[in-house]
C-alpha positions, 0 to 999 in steps of 0.5 A: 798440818803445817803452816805451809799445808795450811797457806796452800789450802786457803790460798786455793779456797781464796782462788775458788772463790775468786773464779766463783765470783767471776763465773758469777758475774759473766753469767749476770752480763747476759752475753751470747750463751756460747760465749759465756759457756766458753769462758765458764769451761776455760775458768774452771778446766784451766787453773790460774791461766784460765783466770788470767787470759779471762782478766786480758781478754774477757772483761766487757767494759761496754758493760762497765763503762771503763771508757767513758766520754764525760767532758766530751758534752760539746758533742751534744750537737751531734744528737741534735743533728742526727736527730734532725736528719732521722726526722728529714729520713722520715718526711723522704726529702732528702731522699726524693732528691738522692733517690736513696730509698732501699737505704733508708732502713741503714741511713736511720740505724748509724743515725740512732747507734752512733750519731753518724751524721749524713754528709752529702758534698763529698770527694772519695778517692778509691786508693788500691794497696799502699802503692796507691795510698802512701803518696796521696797521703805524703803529698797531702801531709806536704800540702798541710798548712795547719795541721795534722792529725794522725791516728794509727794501729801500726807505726812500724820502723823502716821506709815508710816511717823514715819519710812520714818523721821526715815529713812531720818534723818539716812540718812542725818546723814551718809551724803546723801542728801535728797530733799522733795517736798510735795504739800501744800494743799495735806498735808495741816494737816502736822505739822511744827514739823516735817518739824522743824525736817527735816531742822534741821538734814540738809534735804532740805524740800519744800512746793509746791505752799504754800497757804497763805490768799490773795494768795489762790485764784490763787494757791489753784486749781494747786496742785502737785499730782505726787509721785516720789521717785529717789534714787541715780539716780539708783532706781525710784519709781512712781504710785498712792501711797502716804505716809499716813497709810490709803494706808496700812491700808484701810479706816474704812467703805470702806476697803481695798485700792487697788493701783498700784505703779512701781519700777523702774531701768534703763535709765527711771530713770533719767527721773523721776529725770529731772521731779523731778529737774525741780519742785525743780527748781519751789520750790526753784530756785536751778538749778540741772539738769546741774550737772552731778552727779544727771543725771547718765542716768544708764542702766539697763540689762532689755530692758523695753521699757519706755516713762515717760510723765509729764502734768500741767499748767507749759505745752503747752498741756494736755499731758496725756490726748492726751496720754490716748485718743491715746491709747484707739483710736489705741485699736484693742481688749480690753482697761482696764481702773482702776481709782477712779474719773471719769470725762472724758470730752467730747473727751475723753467719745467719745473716749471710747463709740467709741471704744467699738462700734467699737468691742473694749472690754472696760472695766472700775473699778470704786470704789462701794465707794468713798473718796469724795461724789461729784465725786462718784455721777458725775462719776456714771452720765456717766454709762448709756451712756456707757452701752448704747455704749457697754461699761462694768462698775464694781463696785470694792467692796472689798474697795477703788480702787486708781490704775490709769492704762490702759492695751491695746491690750497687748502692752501698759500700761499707770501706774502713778498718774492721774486720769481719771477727767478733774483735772488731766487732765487739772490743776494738775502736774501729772506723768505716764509711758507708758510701752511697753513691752509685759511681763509687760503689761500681768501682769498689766492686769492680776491683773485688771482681778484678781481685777475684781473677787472682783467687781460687773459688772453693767447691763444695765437694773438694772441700768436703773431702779436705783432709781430716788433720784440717779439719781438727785444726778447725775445729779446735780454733773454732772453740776459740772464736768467742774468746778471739 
């Protein structure tokens, strides 16, 4: 035998052991069993890139707590707060005057999962598409005075970026202070001239979780999806739009991009603001929000009822995935559901066919076209169990549809950037406000039944003859929505 034989051999033995302890140690994390024999059949039938794609995307570092909030100990008055609010919940005070009992059940989960405080003097702003949302926001950046705070997946070259540096160097040159958040995978094409640019002129600009090489494989699954924009504590922004020309433009051979974005006034806005601080604290290490002139907690002369909730790895439960569960389960008549991926999970499918077999009308918009081929075959992979349970499937056919809002009952909306998929769920930093007020609602459903008219309801008996080639592609995309 030579040395070579040799090297090969323990080299083999080293990775048997290797893929042995990982198996291990995914069977020790106590996950969804499906999901657990999917990353044990993808180790073991895929030698070296079976491991690889497990180190990219499979470690739970909710469960090792890679993201961690120590030093952040000023957000303590978060649990005192929420903590007094549950209490207010229980003695139906706040609820006698706002008439919010049939939510009484989801008020008191966001409190418990994630402090996501009540807010109660708000202005919300429904904003339809990026021509709606962009001069709200360009007008309110123009209007800021002290500072600006902006946190976003995607910061794409082109129109919409040329104004945005145009206005932020303004800015910064009047005084105001401006802080960027941009996810590094998200805006991975983004060039280094232009942040040179906006560190020159004084603006403080941070990549969120920067993948480099040898460290790729333990962040390049935990991407920061959320789209913030406060504006001296006084103005919010939040929704599912990002800073790049195709949300205006629409994209060449699909058409237009719908989206749903909020303007925000109001007490929600500082909530917005402490999810914001605590990610520059991540980013950075700089310590904000114990100082008073970035936490102003502003009234505003609407009474919007708000909850804003955040959800990742760096929070001890999927936050917004138990919110959307409780609120299709707490449905008495209708649940609408607009989302571009859908990959619910186990809980959160049952939840929806339960419903609608219950005399709930569920409906759900998925896009006719998609910006990403696997989740478009995995999400038509769940439409025949749901038209089987009485759920109403549309294709939005007017183009991309990017809104990711539930309407319930009448009552309750859920507005924000995660997606209805196991990645928003589970292991991206997302953002949503829950929304109880009866005006807002009326018209977040009207636009769904307004969107609607520009989509194709599926019928079960077409559907059931689709052709067979399609329903291959499904069902081998569907073995991948545990690892998506």
């Amino acid at each position: 035998m030579t040395w070579l034989q040799i090297f090969i051999y323990i080299g083999i033995a080293l990775y048997l052991l290797t893929v042995a302890s990982v198996i291990f140690n995914v069977i020790l994390e106590n996950r969804n069993p499906v999901r657990t024999l999917a990353w044990i059949i993808v180790l073991v039938a895929m030698p070296f890139a079976g491991f690889l794609f497990y180190l990219f995307f499979g470690v739970n570092y909710r469960k090792i707590k890679m993201f961690s909030r120590k030093g952040l100990g000023d957000m303590k008055w978060l649990q005192y707060m929420s903590e007094d609010q549950k209490q207010l919940i229980k003695k139906s005070e706040f609820l006698q005057r706002r008439n919010t009992v049939e939510v009484r059940k989801l008020m008191t989960l966001l409190l418990n999962n994630s402090k996501a405080l009540l807010t109660r003097y708000n202005t919300l702003t429904v904003l339809d598409n990026g021509s709606e949302t962009f001069p709200a926001l360009f007008e309110a950046l123009r209007s800021a005075r002290k500072f600006i705070h902006l946190e976003y997946y995607i910061l794409a070259e082109g129109r919409l970026l040329s104004e945005l540096e145009e206005i932020l160097l303004q800015k910064a040159a009047e005084g105001v202070e401006v802080r960027i958040i941009y996810d590094d995978v998200g805006s991975w094409s983004l060039s280094k001239h232009f942040i040179r640019r906006l560190r020159q002129a004084g603006i403080r600009v941070y990549p969120f979780l920067p993948v480099r090489y040898h460290q790729f494989a333990r962040k390049a699954n935990y991407r920061n999806h959320r789209k913030i924009a406060v504006i001296d504590g006084r103005v919010g922004f939040v929704g599912g739009l990002n800073i790049a020309d195709r949300y205006v433009d629409g994209v060449p051979g699909i058409g237009v991009w719908r989206d749903t974005h909020l303007r925000v006034e109001g007490e929600a806005v500082t909530s917005l603001q402490v999810v914001f601080l605590a990610d520059w604290y991540f980013v950075c290490q700089e310590l904000l929000l114990n100082k008073n002139e970035y936490m102003p907690y502003l009234q505003a002369e609407g009474n919007v009822v708000v909850q804003t909730v955040a959800s990742g790895p760096d929070s001890d439960w999927a936050s917004i995935q138990q919110a959307y569960f409780t609120l299709i389960n707490m449905a008495k008549r209708y649940v609408f559901i607009s989302t571009p991926y859908f990959m619910p999970g186990e809980t959160t499918l049952n939840s929806l066919k339960t419903a609608a077999m219950s005399g709930v009308d569920v409906r759900i918009l998925l896009p006719h076209k998609s910006d990403s081929r696997l989740t478009y075959w995995c999400s038509r992979s769940y439409v025949e169990e749901l038209l089987e349970a009485g759920v109403k499937i549309y294709w939005y056919k007017k183009g991309i549809n990017h809104s990711k809002v539930i309407v319930a009952d009448g009552q309750v909306a859920s507005v924000g950037s995660a997606n209805m998929d196991l990645r928003s769920f589970e292991q991206n930093f997302e953002v949503n406000m829950i929304i109880y007020d009866r005006e807002v609602v009326k018209q977040l459903a009207a636009d769904f039944a307004e969107d609607l008219e520009a989509a194709d309801e599926v019928s079960i008996q077409y559907w059931k003859f689709r052709p067979k080639r399609e329903r291959v592609y499904e069902s081998v995309a569907r073995l991948f929505a545990p690892l998506l």
